[in-house]
BALOBA-1460 file (C-alpha; in Angstrom, 3 decimals):
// residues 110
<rec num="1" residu="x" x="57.452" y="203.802" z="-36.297"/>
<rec num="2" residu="x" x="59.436" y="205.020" z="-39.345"/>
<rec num="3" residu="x" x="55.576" y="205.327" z="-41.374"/>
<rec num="4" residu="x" x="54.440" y="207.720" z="-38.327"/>
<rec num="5" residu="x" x="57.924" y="209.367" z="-37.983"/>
<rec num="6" residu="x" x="56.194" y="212.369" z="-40.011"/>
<rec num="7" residu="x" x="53.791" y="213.050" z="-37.450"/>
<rec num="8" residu="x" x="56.402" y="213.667" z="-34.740"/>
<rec num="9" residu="x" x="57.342" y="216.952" z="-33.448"/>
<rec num="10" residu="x" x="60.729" y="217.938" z="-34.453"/>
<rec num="11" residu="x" x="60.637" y="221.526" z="-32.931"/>
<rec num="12" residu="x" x="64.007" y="222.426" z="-31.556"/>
<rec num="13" residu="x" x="62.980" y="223.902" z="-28.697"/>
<rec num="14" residu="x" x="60.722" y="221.498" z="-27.243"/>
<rec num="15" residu="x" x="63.374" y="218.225" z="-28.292"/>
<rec num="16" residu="x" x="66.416" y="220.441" z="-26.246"/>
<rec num="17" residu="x" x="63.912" y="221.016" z="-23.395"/>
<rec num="18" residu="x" x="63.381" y="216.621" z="-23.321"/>
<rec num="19" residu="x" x="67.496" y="216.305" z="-23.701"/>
<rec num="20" residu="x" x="67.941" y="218.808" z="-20.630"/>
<rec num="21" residu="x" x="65.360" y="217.132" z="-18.582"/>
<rec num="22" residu="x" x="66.954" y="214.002" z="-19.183"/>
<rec num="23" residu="x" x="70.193" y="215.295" z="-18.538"/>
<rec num="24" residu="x" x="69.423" y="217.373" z="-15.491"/>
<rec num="25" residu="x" x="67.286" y="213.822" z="-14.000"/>
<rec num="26" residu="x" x="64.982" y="215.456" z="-12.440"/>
<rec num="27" residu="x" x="61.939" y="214.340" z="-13.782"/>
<rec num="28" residu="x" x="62.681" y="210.257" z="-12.996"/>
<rec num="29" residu="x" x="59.552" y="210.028" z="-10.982"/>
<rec num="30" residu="x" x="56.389" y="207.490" z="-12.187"/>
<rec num="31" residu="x" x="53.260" y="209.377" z="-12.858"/>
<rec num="32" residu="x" x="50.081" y="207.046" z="-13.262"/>
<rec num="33" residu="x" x="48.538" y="206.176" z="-17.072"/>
<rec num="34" residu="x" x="46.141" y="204.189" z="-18.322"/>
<rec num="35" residu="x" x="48.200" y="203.513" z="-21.419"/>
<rec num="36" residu="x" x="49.678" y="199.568" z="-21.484"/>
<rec num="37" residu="x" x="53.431" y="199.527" z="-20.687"/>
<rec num="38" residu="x" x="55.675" y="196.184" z="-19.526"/>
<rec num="39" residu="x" x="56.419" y="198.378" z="-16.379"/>
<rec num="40" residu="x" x="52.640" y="198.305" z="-13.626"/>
<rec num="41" residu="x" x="52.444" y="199.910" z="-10.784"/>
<rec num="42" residu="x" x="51.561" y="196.365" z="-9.170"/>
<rec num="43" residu="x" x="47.811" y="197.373" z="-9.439"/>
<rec num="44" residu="x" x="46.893" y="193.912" z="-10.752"/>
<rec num="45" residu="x" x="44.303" y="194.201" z="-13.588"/>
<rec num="46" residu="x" x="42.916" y="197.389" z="-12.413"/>
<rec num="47" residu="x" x="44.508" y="198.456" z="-15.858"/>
<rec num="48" residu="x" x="46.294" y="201.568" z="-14.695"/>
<rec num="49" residu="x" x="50.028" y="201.620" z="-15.168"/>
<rec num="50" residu="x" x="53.078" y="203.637" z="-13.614"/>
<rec num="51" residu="x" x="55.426" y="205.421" z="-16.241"/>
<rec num="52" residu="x" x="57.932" y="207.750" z="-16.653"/>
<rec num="53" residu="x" x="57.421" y="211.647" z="-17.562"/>
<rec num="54" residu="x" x="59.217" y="210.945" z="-20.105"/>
<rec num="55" residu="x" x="56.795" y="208.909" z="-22.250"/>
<rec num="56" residu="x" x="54.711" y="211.374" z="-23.369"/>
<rec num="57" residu="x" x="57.669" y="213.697" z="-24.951"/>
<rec num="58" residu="x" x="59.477" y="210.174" z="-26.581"/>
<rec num="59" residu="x" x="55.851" y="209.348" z="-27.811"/>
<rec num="60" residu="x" x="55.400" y="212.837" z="-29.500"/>
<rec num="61" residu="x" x="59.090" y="214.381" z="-30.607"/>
<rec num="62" residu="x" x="61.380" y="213.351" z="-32.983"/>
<rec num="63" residu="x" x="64.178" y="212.514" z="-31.093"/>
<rec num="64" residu="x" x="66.350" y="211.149" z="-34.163"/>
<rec num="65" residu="x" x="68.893" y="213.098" z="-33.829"/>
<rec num="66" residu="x" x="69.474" y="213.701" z="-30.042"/>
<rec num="67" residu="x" x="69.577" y="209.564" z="-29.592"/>
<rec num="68" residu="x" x="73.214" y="209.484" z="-29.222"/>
<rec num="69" residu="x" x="73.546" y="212.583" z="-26.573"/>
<rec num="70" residu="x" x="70.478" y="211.187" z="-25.045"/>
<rec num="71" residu="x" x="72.094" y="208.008" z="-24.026"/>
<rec num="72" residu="x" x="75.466" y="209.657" z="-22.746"/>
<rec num="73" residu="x" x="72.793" y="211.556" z="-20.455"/>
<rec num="74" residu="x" x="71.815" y="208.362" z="-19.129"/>
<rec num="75" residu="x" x="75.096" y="206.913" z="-18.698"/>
<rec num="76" residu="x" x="76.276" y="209.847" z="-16.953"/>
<rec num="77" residu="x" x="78.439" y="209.012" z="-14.020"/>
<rec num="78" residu="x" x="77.686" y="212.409" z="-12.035"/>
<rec num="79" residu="x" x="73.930" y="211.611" z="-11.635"/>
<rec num="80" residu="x" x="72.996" y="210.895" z="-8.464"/>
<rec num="81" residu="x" x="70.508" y="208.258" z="-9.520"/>
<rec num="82" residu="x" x="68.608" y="206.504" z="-6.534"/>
<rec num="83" residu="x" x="66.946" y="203.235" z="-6.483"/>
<rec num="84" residu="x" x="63.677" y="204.199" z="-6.893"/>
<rec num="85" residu="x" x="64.809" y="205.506" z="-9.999"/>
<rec num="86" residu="x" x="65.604" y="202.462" z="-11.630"/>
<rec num="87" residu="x" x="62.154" y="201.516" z="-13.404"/>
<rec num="88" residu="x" x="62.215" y="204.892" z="-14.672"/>
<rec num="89" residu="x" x="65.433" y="204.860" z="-16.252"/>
<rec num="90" residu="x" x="64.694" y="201.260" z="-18.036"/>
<rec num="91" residu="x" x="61.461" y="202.418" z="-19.250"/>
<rec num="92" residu="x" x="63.436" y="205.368" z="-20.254"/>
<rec num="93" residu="x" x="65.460" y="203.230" z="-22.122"/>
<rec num="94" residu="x" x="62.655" y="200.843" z="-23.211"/>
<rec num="95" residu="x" x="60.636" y="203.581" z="-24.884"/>
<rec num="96" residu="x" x="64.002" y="204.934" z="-26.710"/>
<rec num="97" residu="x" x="64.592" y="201.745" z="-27.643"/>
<rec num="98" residu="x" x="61.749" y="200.759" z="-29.113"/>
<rec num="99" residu="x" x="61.343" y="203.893" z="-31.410"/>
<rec num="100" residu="x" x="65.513" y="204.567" z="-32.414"/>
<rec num="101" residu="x" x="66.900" y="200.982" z="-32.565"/>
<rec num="102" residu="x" x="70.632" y="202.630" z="-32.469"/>
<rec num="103" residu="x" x="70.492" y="203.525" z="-28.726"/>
<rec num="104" residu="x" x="71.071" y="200.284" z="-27.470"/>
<rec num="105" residu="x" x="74.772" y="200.649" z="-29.638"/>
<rec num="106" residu="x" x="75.228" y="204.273" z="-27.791"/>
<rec num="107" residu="x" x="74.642" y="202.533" z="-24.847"/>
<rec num="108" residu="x" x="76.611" y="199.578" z="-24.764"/>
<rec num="109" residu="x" x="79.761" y="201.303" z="-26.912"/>
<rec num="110" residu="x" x="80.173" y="204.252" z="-24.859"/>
């Protein structure tokens, strides 16, 4: 990730749009992708997936140096997160994860 960090987006507009969104929560529904993620929509082989909106913006911004506001945003005790919501929030967290390494410590030191 760090080689293709260059490519990334880092406009300010667009990366306080993503934090917003993720803030606000209203974007936690799955959309369906043909891209391979550890989270299927149950399809069984059909090799379609379910992910979050989100993807797409963590896969194309630089998000570097929201990481630490972005996880408060998740942790958030005023959002009214349902259970439905759940798989997106870990992919949420799967996708940050696997690009900024230092989210899980936002996360789990609060």
């Amino acid at each position: 990730f760090v080689s293709q960090k260059k490519n990334l987006k880092s406009d300010l507009r667009k990366c306080t749009a993503f934090v917003k969104k993720v803030k606000s929560g209203g974007s936690w529904s799955m959309v369906s992708s043909s891209s391979s993620s550890l989270i299927s929509g149950g399809g069984g082989g059909t090799g379609t997936t379910k992910e979050c909106a989100f993807v797409k913006d963590i896969k194309t911004l630089n998000l570097s140096r929201y990481v630490e506001e972005i996880a408060s945003a998740i942790l958030e005790p005023s959002k009214q997160m349902k259970m439905n919501d759940l798989k997106s929030v870990v992919q949420l967290c799967m996708e940050m994860h696997e690009r900024y390494e230092e989210i899980a410590s936002a996360i789990l030191e609060p």
